[in-house]
N, C-alpha and C positions, 0 to 999 in steps of 0.2 A: 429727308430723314434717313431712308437706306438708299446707301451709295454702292455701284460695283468698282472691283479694281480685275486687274490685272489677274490676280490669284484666282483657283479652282472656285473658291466660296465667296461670294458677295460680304461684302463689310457692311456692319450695319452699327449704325449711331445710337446708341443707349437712348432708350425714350424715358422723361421723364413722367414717372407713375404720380407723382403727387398732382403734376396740371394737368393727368389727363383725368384724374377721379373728380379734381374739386371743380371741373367743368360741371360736374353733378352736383355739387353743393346748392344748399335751399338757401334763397336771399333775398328778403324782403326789403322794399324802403318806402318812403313816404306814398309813393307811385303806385306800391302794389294794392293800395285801399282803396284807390279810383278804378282799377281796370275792370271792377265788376267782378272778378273771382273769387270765391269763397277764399280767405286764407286758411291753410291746414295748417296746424300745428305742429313744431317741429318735435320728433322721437326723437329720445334719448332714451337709455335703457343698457344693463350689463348683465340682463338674462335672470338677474336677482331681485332686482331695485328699477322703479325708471318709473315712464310716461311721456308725456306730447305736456309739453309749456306753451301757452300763449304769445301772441306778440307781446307781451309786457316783458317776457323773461318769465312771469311767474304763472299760475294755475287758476285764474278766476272764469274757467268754465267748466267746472266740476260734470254739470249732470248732461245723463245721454239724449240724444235727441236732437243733435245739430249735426250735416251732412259732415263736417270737418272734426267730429268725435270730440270726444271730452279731456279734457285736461287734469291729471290726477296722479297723485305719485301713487304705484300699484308695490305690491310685493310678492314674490310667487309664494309665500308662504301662508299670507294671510288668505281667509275664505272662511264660510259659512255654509249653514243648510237651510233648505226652505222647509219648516218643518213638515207641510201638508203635501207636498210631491218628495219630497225627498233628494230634490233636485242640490248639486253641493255648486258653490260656485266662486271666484274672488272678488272679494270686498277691496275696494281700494283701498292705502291705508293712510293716506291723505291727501290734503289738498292744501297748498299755499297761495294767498293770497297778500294784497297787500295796499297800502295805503298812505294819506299822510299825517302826521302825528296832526296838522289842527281838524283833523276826520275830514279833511277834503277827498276827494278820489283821486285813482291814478290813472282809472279809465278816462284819459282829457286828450286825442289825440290831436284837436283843435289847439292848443296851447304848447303842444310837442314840436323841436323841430332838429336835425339831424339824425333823423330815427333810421336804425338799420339793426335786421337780423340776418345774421347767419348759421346757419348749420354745418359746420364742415365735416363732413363723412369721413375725411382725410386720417380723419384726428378722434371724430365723435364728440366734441364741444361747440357748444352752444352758448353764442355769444349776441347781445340784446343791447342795443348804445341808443340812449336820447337826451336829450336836453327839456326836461319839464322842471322847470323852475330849481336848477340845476342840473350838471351833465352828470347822466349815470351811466354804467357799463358793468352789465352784468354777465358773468364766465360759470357755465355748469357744464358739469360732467359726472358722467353713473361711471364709479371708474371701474377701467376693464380688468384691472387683474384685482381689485381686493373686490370681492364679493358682498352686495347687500350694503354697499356707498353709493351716495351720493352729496358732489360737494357744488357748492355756488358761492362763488365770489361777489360781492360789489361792491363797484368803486363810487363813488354819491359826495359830490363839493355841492350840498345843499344850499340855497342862496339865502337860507334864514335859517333858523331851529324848528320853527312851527312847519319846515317842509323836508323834515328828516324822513325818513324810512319808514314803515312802522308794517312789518309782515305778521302775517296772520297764520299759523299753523292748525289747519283744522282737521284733529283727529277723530270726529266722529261724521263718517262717511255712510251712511247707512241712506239718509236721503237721496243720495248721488244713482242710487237703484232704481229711481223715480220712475221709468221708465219700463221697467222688466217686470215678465208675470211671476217673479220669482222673489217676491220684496223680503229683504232681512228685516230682522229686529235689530234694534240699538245695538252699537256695542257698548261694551264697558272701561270706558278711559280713566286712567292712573296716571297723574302726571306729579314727578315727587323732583326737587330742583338740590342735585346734590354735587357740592364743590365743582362751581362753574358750570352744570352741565344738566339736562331734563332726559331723565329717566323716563319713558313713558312706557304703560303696559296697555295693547290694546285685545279686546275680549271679544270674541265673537261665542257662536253656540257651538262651536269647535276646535277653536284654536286662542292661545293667548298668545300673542307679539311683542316681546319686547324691544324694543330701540331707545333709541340718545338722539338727541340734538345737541351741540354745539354752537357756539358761536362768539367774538367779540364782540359781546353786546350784551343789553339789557333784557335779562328775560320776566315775564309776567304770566301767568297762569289763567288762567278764566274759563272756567268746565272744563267744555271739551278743546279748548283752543289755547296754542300756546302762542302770546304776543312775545315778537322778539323787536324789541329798538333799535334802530342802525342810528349812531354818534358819531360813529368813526365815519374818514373816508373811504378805508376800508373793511369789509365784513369779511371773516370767511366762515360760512355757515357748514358744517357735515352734519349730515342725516344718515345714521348707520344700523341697520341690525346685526346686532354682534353674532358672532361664528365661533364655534371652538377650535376650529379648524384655523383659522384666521386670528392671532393674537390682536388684543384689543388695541396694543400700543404701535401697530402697523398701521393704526388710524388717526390715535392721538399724539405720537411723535415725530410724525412727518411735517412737516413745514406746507403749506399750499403749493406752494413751483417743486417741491420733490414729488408729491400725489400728483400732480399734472404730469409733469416731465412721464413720470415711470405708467400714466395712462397714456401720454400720446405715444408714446415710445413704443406701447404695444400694440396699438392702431397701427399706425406706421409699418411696422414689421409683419401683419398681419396682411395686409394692402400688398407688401412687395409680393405674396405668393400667385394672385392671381386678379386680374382687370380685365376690360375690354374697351375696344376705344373704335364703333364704328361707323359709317358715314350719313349716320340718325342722330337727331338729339334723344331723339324719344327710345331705341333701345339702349343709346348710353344711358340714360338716366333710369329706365327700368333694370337695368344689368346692374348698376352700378351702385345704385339706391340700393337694389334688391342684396346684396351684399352684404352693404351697411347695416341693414334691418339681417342679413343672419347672424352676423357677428354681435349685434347685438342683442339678439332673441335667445341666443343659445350662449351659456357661462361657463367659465373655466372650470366649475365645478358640477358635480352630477346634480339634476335637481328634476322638482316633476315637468312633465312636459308642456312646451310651447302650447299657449291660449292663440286663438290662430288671430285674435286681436290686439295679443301682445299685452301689458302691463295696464294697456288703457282697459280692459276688457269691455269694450264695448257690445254688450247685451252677450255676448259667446263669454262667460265668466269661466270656460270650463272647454276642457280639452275634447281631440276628437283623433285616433289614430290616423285616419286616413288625411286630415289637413297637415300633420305634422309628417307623416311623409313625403306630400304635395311640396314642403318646405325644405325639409331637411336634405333632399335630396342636390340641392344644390352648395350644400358644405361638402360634401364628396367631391364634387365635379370641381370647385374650386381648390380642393388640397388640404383643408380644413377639417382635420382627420379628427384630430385631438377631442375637438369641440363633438363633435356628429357621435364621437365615443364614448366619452361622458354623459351624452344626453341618453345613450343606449342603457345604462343602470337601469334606470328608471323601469325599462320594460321588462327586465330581468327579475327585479324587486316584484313587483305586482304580480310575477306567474302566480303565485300559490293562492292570491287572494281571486284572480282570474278563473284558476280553475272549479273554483268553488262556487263564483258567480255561476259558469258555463254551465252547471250542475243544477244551481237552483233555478236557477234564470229560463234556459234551455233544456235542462234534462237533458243534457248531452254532457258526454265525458269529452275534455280536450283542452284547447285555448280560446274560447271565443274571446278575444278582447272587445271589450262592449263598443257602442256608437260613443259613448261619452265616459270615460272612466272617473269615477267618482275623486276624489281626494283622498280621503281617510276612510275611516268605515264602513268597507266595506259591507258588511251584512246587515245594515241600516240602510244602506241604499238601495231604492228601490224593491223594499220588504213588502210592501203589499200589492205589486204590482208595478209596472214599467213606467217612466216619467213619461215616455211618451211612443207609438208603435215605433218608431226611427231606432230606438233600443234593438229591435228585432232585426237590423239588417246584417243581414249574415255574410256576406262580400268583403268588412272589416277588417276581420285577426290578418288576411295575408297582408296587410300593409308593414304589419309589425315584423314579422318573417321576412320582407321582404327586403326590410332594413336593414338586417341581421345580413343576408346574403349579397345585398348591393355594396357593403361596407367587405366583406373578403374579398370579393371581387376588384374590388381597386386597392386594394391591401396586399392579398395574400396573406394576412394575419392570421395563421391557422390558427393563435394562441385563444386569439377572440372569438373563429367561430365554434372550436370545441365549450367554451364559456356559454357560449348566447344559444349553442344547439338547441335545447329543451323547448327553446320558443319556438324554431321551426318544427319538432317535433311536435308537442303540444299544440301548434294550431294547424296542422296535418291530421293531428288526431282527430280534432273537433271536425276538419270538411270530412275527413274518411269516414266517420258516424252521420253526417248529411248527406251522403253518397248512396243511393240503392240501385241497386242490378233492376235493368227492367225486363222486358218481353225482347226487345228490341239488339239486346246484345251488349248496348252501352249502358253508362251508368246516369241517373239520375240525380240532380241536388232537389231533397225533398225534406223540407221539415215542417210542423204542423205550428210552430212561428215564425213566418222569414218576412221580411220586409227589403225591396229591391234600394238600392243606391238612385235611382232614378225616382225620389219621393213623389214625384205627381204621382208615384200609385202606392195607395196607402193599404191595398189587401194585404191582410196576413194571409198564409199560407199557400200565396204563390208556387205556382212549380217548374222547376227550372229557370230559376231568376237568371237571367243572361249574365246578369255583374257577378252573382255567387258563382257561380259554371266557372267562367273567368278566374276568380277565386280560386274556389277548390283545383285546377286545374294546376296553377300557377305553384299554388303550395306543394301538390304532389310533385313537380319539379323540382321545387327546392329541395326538399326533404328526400327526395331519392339523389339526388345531385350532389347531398351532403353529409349520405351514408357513405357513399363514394369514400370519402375522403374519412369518416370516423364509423365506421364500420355498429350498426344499431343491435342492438341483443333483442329485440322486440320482434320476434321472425311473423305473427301475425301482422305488424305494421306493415312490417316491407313487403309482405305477401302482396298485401290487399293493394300499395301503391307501384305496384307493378304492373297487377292485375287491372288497376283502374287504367293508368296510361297504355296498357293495350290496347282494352277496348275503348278506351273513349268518354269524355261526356255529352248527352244528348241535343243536339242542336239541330239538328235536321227538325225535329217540330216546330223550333219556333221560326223558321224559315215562314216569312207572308208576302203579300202577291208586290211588295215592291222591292224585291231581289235581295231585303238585308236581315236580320235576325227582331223580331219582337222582344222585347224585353221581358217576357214570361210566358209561358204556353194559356193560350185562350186570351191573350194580349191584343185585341180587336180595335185598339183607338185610333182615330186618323192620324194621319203626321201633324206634327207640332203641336204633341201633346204631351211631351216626358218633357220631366225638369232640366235631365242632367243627360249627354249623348253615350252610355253605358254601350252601345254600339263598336265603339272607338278602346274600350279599355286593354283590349292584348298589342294595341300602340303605343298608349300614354302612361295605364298604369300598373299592369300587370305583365309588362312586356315577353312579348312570345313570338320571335319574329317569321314564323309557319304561320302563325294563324294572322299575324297581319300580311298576308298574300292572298289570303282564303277570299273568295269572292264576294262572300254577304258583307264583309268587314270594309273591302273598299268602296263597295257601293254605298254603304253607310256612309262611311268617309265624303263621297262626291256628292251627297245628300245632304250633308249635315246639316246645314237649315232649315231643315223639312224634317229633322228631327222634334226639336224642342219649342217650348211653347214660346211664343213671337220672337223667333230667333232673326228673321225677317226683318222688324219691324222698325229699327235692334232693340231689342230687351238683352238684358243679360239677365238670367237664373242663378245665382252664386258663381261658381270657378265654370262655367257652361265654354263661353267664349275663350277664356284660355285655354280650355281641354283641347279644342279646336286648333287651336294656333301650335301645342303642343305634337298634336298628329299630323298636322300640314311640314313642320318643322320636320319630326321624325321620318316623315316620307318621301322626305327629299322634296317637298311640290313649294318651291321659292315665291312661285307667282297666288298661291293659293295663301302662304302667311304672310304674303303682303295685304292680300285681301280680308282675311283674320284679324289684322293687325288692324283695321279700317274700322272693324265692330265694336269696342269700346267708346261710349259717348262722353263727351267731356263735360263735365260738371254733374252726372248722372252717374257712372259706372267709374270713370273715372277721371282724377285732376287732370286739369289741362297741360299743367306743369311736368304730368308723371312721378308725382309725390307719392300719390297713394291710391289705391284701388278700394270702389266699396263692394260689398258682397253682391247688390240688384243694383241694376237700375234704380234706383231709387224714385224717382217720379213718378213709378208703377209700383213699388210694392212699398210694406211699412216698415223697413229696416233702413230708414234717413241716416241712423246715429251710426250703422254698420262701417265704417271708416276704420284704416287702417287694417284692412283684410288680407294680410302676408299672407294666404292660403292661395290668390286668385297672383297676387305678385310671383309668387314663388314657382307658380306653373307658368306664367311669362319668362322668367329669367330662366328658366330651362329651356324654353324653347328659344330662344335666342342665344341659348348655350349649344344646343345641338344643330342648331343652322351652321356654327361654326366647326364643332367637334359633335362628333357623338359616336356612343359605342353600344348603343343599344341591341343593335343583331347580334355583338359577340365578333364584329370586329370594328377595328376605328375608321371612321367614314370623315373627311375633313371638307371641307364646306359645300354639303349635300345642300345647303336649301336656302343659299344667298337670296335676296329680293331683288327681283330684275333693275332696281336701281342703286343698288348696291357696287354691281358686278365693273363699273368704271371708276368707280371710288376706291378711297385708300380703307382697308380694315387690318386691324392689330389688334392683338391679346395675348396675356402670357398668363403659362400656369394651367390650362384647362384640363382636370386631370381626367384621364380613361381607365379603362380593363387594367390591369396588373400593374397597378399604381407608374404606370408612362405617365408625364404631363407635356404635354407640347406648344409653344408659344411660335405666336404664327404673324406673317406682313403678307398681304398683297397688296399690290395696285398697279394697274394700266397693262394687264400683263404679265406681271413679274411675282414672283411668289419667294418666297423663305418661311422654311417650316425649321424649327430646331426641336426634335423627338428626346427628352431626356428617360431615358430605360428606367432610372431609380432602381438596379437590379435585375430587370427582363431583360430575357435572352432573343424575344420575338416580338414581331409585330405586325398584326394582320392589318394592312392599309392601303384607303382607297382614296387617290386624291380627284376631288368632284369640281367643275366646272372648269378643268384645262381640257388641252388637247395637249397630242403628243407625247413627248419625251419629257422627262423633267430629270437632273439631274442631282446626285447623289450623294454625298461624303460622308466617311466613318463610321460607316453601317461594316458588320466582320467579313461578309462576301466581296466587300467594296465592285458592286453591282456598276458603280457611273453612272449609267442611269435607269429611271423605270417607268412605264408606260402610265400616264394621267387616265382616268377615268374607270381605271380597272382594279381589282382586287390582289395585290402584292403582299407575299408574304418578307419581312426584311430581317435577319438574323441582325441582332445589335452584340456589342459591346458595353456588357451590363455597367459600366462606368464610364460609356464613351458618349456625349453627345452625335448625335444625328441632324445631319441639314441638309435638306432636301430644297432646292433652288433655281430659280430660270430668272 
């Protein structure tokens, strides 16, 4: 693949991106029903519109409860309230199913034969081919640039009339809850069938949805179900919720092959910016998938925030700050600015309603962005009381700030962080009112509701939560970091976040007799007793690269199975294990996220395939239906981002934390973006390296290249250096429009 010549710079052979992603494509055939593995559902979804289809093509496993999640077309618009907790969540807003006109089933897999599905990542369509008493072939896509579509082709040479098509549109989804302590009421379905086309209004006890269906075919109405007839050989069915933003005739005068074309086209083009291609199946398909599901999860328009189970909302019907940064973070490191920018409104909009929560809620003046941010109404939410103590945990709001900050920093967008400032203000404000001066000299985080991130412990009023510390800690960094740059009128703010990072906050207490920090002061439990390893966070999510040197932090680190409850056993607790493989990765310890990488269980925690991750173990706890958990993916794909690049200290470190079986293999990636929007695409193998650095603008670049020896040599850097020492920290003056290629 890369060849040297003669010249200063190695030649290298254009790789093709399309076969190395659709290595990762999902594809079933007759075969996969015998192997004993669960089939997962394939995702589709445009951040707007979507869900997981069946192997049929279509949606006949609606309710939650199956280890391979539910099948259900979701909208991020639709949702509901539980009236008696107050808890808000998403309602699906249908489900399609389907059959054959003489009411035979279509569930006949016995009767079925050249059956095959695919998923192409490539592309983001979903295509489903068999031959049940005719050959069918069915093509869906949530398409990527028009917002709130979704379209499905089928093609159907039925071998009679009594074995036509006959789908089933079922818009009253309220059962499909069957499972959550959170059950809706009915909704209200309107379905009115006006020139060619079903108008439908769906009603929940908060929102009213309107959408269309289309189709060439015969439609029929029946309550809450709309029957559509397939005649033709071919269908093309669109399910849209209209936009005003989005003219309606962008949906109904397009042809099929123009709405496809202009969605694969943006796949496609999306894909060139950044892949990985390395000598695993298993982190190609966690990198590679895990892509797929952002560009998916996240839409070209501003909307509310990522459900960390995506469109299916599998029992999580309702958002959480800190998963969607768990997530989001890896549309940065990929290049995928646009999308990661858009999704930023969102927290922008909600400050004012935030601060009023923080007020009533907490009695504290500032940002708390809560554990789970309601939908709409806010001052109906949780009016009499908290859905549940997890509301209290105060370690939160810096996720949202930290957004804000990690998004300039690979920007430079000063336009954007003067916009978004308020949020790192406002949740500086909030830890600086958690913050007390002690005896001691340092400051305290002490509130009289706090709830730690490590839920095995469910005290309020803990003191000194180590995750909040962490927190507050990480905020006052920002927010001093970012007066810097917009200078704050609040001379009492900046005093007091001065004054805090002189002295300190208080950790020396929760220091206990096995060398690493307790998780709250009078924190007495033995090991392998905390949910979630809160130990680890000034590594993975509040990064602070002083305190990840600090002694108790790596002894935690060398511990960390002897943190959390049956970490040993393996249990996984939610994102536990990948938190894990995230700090092993961050710290450069190759042989330790090899070992990390060993602790997810296959058909338990996660497919064997590397489809999809569930939040537990599941064999041990009651979350079976937990599937499609991009919150626990999303912290995998980072740490398999940062094995390669990573720029977490504040300079760029290039492949700090290869797996000892890696290091004779070939690995390739392009596009990995770092600090000051650099993105670097990289080859090794047997030896031989080429890194090509594109500046995008920078004028520097602090780099350390990890697991050579020696001399590595240089071109088109402005010093024109020739060469510079492997293993050490180089600062390289660029040529803000000059590529960099650094090569042996």
């Amino acid at each position: 693949m890369y060849v040297s010549c003669s010249e200063s710079v190695p030649l290298v052979k254009e790789l093709d991106a399309s076969a190395i992603i659709r290595k990762s494509n999902i594809i079933y055939d007759s075969a996969s029903f015998q192997s004993g593995i669960p089939l997962v559902p394939p995702y589709l979804s445009n951040g707007i519109i979507g869900g997981c289809f069946d192997h049929t093509g279509f949606q006949h496993l609606p309710k939650t409860g199956t280890p391979q999640g539910r099948t259900v077309l979701g909208y991020a618009g639709h949702y509901y309230m539980h009236p008696q907790t107050t808890r808000q969540a998403m309602l699906p807003l249908a489900y399609i199913t389907a059959g054959f006109k003489d009411g035979s089933s279509l569930l006949n897999m016995m009767e079925t034969s050249g059956y095959k599905q695919e998923l192409d990542i490539y592309s983001g369509v979903l295509t489903t081919e068999y031959d049940l008493f005719g050959k069918t072939k069915i093509t869906s896509f949530a398409h990527q640039t028009i917002p709130g579509l979704l379209v499905m082709k089928i093609d159907r040479r039925a071998s009679d009339p009594d074995k036509y098509l006959v789908l089933q549109i079922n818009c009253q989804t309220a059962a499909t809850q069957s499972s959550w302590p959170w059950k809706p009421d009915s909704s209200l379905i309107d379905m009115k069938l006006v020139e060619g086309r079903v108008e439908i209004t769906s009603t929940t006890n908060m929102v009213e949805t309107k959408w269309k269906v289309t189709a060439n075919a015969d439609f029929k109405i029946d309550g809450s179900t709309l029957q559509v007839e397939l005649s033709e050989e071919e269908t093309v069915l669109k399910i849209w919720v209209p936009r005003d933003d989005y003219p309606e005739n962008q949906v109904t005068d397009q042809s099929y092959s123009e709405l496809y074309q202009s969605h694969i086209n943006s796949w496609h083009s999306n894909w060139e910016r950044s892949w990985v291609s390395l000598p695993e199946e298993r982190g190609n398909h966690i990198w590679n998938r895990g892509n797929y599901y952002n560009l998916s999860n996240f839409p070209v328009v501003p909307t509310k925030a990522l459900i960390p189970t995506g469109m299916n909302a599998n029992v999580w019907g309702f958002t959480f700050p800190q998963d969607v940064y768990y997530v989001a973070e890896n549309l940065l490191r990929s290049g995928h600015f646009e999308r990661y920018k858009l999704s930023m409104q969102y927290w922008l909009d909600i400050l004012p309603e935030v601060l009023r929560y923080s007020k009533r809620i907490m009695e504290v003046e500032g940002g708390f962005y809560p554990w789970t941010p309601p939908f709409d109404q806010w001052d109906e939410f949780e009016k009499n009381g908290v859905v549940g103590n997890d509301s209290y945990e105060i370690h939160n709001p810096v996720y949202v700030a930290a957004m804000v900050w990690h998004y300039y920093q690979r920007t430079n967008d000063l336009e954007f962080l003067e916009k978004y400032f308020p949020i790192i203000k406002e949740v500086w404000r909030f830890y600086s009112n958690v913050s007390h001066a002690n005896d001691k000299g340092t400051f305290d985080v002490n509130h009289h509701h706090a709830a730690g991130q490590d839920e095995a412990n469910k005290l309020p009023s803990s003191k000194n939560l180590l995750c909040a510390s962490y927190s507050a800690e990480y905020a006052a960094r920002l927010y001093h970091n970012a007066i810097q740059l917009f200078p704050d009128q609040d001379s009492e703010l900046k005093a007091r976040v001065q004054k805090i990072l002189d002295k300190g906050y208080e950790r020396g207490e929760l220091l206990n007799d096995y060398g690493y920090y307790a998780t709250y002061e009078g924190d007495n439990r033995p090991p392998n007793s905390q949910k979630h390893p809160v130990q680890l966070n000034a590594v993975t999510f509040v990064p602070m690269a002083d305190r990840a040197q600090e002694t108790p932090l790596l002894k935690a680190f060398e511990n960390r199975y002897y943190l959390t409850t049956q970490a040993q056993k393996p249990v996984s607790h939610g994102w536990t294990y990948a938190a894990f493989a995230l700090a092993s990765s961050r710290l450069g310890q190759g042989e330790s996220f090899a070992r990390d990488m060993t602790a997810p269980q296959f058909c338990a925690q996660a497919d064997p395939r590397w489809i999809q991750f569930y939040e537990y173990t599941f064999w041990e706890r009651w979350t079976v239906h937990l599937a499609y958990y991009f919150v626990t993916h999303g912290l995998y794909q980072q740490a398999y981002t940062d094995a390669l690049v990573q720029d977490w200290r504040g300079y760029v470190e290039v492949f700090a934390a290869l797996m000892p079986d890696w290091k004779e293999d070939s690995i390739d990636f392009k596009g990995i973006t770092t600090i000051n929007g650099i993105t670097i695409d990289g080859h090794r193998n047997d030896g031989h390296l080429r890194l090509v650095i594109h500046p995008n603008g920078a004028s520097t670049i602090s780099l350390k290249v990890s697991s050579f020896e020696g001399d590595l040599n240089i071109s088109g850097d402005a010093e024109t250096l020739g060469k510079i020492p492997a293993g050490r920290l180089v600062t390289i003056e660029l040529d803000p429009e000059k590529e960099v290629v650094i090569y042996r």
